[in-house]
C-alpha positions as CSV (number, residue, x, y, z in Angstrom):
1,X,63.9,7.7,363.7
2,X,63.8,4.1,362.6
3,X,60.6,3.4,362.4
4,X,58.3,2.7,359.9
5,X,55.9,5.1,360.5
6,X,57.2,8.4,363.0
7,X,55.8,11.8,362.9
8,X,53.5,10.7,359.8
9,X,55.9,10.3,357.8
10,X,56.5,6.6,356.3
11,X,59.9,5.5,355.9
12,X,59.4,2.0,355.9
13,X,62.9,2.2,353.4
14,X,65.5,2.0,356.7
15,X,64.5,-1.0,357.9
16,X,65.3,-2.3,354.5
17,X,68.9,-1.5,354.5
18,X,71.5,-0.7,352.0
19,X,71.8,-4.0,349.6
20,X,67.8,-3.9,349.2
21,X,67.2,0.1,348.9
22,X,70.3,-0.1,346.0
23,X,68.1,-2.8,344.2
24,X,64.8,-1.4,344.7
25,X,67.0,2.3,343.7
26,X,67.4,0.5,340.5
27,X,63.1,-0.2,340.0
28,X,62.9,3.1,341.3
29,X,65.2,4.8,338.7
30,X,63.4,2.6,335.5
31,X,60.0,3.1,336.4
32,X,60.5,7.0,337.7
33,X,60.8,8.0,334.0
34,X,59.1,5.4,331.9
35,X,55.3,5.8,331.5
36,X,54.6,2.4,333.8
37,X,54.5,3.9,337.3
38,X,57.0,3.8,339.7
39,X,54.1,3.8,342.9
40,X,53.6,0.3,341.4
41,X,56.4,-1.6,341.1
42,X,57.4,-0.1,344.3
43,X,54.4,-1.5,345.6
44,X,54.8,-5.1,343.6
45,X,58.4,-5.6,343.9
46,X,58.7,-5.7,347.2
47,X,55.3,-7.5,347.8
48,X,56.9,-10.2,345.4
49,X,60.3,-10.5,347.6
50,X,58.7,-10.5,350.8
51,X,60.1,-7.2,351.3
52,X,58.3,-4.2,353.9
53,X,57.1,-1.3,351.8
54,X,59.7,1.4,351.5
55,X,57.3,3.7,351.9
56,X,55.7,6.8,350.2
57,X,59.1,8.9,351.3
58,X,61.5,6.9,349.6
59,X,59.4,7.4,346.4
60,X,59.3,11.3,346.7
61,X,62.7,11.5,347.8
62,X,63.6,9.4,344.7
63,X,62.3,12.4,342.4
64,X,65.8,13.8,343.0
65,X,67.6,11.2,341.4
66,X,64.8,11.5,338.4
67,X,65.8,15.3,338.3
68,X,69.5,14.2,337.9
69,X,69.3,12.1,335.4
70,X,67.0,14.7,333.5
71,X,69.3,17.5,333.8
72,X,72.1,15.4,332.7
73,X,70.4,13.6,329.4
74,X,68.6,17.1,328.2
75,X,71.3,19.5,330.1
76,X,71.9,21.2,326.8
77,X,68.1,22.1,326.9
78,X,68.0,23.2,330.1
79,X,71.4,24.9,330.0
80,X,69.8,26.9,326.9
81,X,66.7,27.7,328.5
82,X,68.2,29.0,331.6
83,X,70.6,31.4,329.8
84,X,68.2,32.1,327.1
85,X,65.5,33.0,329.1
86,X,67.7,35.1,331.9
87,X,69.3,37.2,328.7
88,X,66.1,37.9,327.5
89,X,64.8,39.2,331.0
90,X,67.9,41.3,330.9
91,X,66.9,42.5,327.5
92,X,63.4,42.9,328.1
93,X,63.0,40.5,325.3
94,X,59.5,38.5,326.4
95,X,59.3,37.6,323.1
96,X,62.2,35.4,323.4
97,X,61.6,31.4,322.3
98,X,63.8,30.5,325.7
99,X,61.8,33.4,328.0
100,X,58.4,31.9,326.6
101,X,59.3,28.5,327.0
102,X,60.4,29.0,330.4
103,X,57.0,31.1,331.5
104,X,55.3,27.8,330.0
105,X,57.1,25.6,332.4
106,X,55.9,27.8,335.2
107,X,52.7,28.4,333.9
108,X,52.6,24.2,333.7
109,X,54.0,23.7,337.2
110,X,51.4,25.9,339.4
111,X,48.2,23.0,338.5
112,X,50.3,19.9,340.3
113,X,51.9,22.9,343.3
114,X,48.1,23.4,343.9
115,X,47.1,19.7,343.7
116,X,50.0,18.7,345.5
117,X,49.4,20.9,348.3
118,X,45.8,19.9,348.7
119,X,46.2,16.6,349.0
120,X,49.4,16.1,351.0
121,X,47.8,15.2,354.2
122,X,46.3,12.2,351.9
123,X,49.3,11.2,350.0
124,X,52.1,11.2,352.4
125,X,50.0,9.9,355.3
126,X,51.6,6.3,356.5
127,X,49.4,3.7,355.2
128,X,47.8,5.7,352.5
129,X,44.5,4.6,351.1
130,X,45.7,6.0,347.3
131,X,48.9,3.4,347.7
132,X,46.5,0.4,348.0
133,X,47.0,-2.1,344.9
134,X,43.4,-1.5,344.0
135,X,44.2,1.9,343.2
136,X,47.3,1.7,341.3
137,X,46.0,-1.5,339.4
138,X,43.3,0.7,338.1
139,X,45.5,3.3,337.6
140,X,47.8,1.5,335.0
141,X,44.6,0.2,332.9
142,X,43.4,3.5,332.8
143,X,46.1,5.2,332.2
144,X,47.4,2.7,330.0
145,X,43.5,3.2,327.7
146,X,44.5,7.1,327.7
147,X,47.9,6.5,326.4
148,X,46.4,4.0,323.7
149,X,44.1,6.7,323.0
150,X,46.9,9.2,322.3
151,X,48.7,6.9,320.1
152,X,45.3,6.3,318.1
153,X,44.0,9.8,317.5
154,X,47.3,12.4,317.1
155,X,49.1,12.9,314.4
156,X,52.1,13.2,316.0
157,X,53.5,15.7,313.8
158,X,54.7,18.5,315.7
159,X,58.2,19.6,316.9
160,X,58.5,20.6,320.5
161,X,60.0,24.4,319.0
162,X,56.4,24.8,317.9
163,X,54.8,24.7,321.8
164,X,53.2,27.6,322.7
165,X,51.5,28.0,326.8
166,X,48.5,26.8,326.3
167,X,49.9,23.3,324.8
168,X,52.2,23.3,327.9
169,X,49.5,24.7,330.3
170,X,47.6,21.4,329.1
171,X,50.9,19.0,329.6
172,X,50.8,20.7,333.0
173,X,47.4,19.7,334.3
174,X,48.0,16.3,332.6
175,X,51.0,16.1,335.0
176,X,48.2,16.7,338.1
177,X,47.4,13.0,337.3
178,X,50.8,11.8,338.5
179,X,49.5,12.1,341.8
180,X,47.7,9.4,342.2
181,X,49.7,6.2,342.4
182,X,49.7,4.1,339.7
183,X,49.4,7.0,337.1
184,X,53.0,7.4,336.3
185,X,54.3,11.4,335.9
186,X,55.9,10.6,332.8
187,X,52.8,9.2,331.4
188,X,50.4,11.1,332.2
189,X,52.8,14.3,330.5
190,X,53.9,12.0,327.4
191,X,49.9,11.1,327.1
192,X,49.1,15.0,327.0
193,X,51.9,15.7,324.7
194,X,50.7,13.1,322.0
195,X,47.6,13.9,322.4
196,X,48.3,17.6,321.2
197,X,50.4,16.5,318.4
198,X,53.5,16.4,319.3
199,X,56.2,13.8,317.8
200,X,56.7,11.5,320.2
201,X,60.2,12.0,321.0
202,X,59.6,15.8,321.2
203,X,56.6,14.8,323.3
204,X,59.0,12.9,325.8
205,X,61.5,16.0,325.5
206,X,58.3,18.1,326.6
207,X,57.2,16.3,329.0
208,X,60.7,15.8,331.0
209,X,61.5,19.4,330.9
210,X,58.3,20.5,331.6
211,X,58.0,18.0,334.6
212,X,61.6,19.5,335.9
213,X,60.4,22.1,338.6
214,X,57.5,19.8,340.0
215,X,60.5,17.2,340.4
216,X,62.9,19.6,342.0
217,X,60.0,20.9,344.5
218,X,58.9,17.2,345.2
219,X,62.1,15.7,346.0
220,X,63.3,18.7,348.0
221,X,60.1,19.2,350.0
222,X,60.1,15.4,350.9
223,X,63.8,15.8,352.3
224,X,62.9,18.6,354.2
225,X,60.0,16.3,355.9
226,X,62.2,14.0,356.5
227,X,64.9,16.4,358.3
228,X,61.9,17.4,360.3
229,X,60.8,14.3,361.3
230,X,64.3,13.2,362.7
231,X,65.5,10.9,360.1
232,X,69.0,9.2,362.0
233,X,72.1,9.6,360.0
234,X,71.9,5.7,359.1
235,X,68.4,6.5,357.3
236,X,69.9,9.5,355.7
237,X,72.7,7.1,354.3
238,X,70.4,4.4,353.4
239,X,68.7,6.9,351.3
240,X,71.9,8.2,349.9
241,X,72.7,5.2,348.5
242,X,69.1,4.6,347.0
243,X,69.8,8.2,345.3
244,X,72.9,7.3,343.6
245,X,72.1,4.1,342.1
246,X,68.5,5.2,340.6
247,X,70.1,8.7,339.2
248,X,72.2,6.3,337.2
249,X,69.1,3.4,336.4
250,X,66.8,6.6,335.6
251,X,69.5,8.3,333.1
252,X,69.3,4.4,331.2
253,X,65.4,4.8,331.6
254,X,65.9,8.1,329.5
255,X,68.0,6.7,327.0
256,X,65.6,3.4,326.7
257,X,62.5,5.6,326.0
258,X,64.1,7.8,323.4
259,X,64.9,4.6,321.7
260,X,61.6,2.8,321.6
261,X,59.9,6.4,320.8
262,X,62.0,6.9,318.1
263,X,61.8,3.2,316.6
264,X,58.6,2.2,317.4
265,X,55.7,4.0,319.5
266,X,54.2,4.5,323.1
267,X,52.4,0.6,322.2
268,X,55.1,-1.2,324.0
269,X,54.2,1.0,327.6
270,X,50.6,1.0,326.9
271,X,50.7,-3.4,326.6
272,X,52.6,-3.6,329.5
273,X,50.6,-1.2,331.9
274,X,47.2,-2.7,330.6
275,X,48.9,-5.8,331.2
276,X,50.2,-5.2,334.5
277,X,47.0,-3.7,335.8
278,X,45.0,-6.5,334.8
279,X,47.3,-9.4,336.7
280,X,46.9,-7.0,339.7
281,X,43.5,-6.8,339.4
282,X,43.2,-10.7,338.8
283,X,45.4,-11.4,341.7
284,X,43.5,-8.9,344.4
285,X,40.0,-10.8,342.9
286,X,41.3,-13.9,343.3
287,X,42.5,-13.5,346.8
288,X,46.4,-13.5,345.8
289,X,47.4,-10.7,346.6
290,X,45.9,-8.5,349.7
291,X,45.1,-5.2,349.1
């Protein structure tokens, strides 16, 4: 299976090939984890080279090299909630820190499982109508206004230690957002996090970890539709490849935000999505760009 478009299922990425998936594996990787949408630049990139749309697959699929480079950067996190929250079961301690933070990661997973499932046959459909540039232009203002509005009113006070479920609940229907192209999961998560109060590197912390599970499920569902639909065993390597080099590009994405959080604020992200919704938006209106 070849082909752009087989079963449903877009993989416009094959017909790429392995040089231009590894460079578009390192857009991917960036934008995955910083708040500027990945759906976009995988959209503009290509549009810029003269490149075909990888496709909606490649962009799911890519959530597993997100989840690598999550796991790795915050794997003393995870590697504490895990055991934490598995001692405590063992205990019958559900009073546990790790047990309650792990419910609240469940607990913030099931709103994007729903929304996910719902609008699947919209979202992974070949030739979209949520992957048009009007969309995702929109998107980034908006979401780009929201983030500005997070840096604006919250404090920004709070450690991550002091989330209880109903903060994560909240991060968790935030996350819903990240469905729609052009939102960005890390975004829309980051913006609910500020928003509560949350420090802004504790509110990337939060976000990441909380975002883990809808990461895992994404990336490993969109595998399994593509072992359904036949994907040949040169597709399978041309995503491998992809894989590789945007776990490693994501992990710097990561390390790049943490940096900027720390230094600065969310500003930088929220002037280059307004920025980069509005030359979209500009170039669609002024018959530049096609939808």
């Amino acid at each position: 299976m070849d082909n752009a478009c087989s079963q449903g299922v877009d993989t416009g990425f094959v017909a790429l090939g392995y040089a231009k998936v590894a460079f578009l594996g390192v857009v991917q990787g960036l934008t995955e984890l910083l708040p500027i949408s990945s759906t976009a630049h995988m959209r503009i990139v290509p549009g810029l080279l003269g490149w075909s749309d990888p496709g909606s697959a490649f962009s799911a699929a890519m959530q597993l090299a997100a989840l690598a480079a999550v796991v790795s950067y915050y794997w003393r996190d995870v590697r504490e909630i895990v055991i934490g929250s598995a001692t405590a079961v063992l205990r019958r301690d559900f009073y546990s820190p790790d047990f309650r933070f792990a419910v609240g990661i469940v607990l913030a997973t099931i709103p994007i499982v729903v929304a996910g499932v719902l609008l699947s046959p919209v979202l992974n459909a070949c030739n979209s109508p949520l992957r048009t540039l009007p969309v995702i232009a929109w998107a980034c203002v908006v979401m780009g206004l929201l983030l500005a509005a997070a840096e604006l009113a919250a404090r920004h006070t709070r450690p991550a230690g002091s989330a209880r479920l109903r903060d994560m609940l909240i991060v968790g229907v935030a996350q819903v957002g990240a469905l729609i192209p052009g939102v960005s999961r890390s975004g829309s998560t980051l913006t609910g996090a500020l928003m509560l109060g949350f420090q802004r590197p504790d509110a990337a912390r939060l976000s990441f970890l909380i975002g883990l599970p809808a990461i895992f499920l994404a990336g490993v569902r969109e595998i399994w539709v593509l072992h359904k639909a036949g994907l040949t065993a040169t597709g399978w390597s041309v995503l491998l490849v992809g894989l590789v080099v945007a776990s490693i590009s994501a992990f710097a994405a990561i390390w790049l935000l943490m940096r900027v959080l720390e230094r600065f604020s969310a500003w930088p992200f929220v002037l280059y999505r307004i920025a980069l919704g509005i030359g979209l938006l500009a170039g669609l209106y002024g018959g530049v760009l096609a939808p």
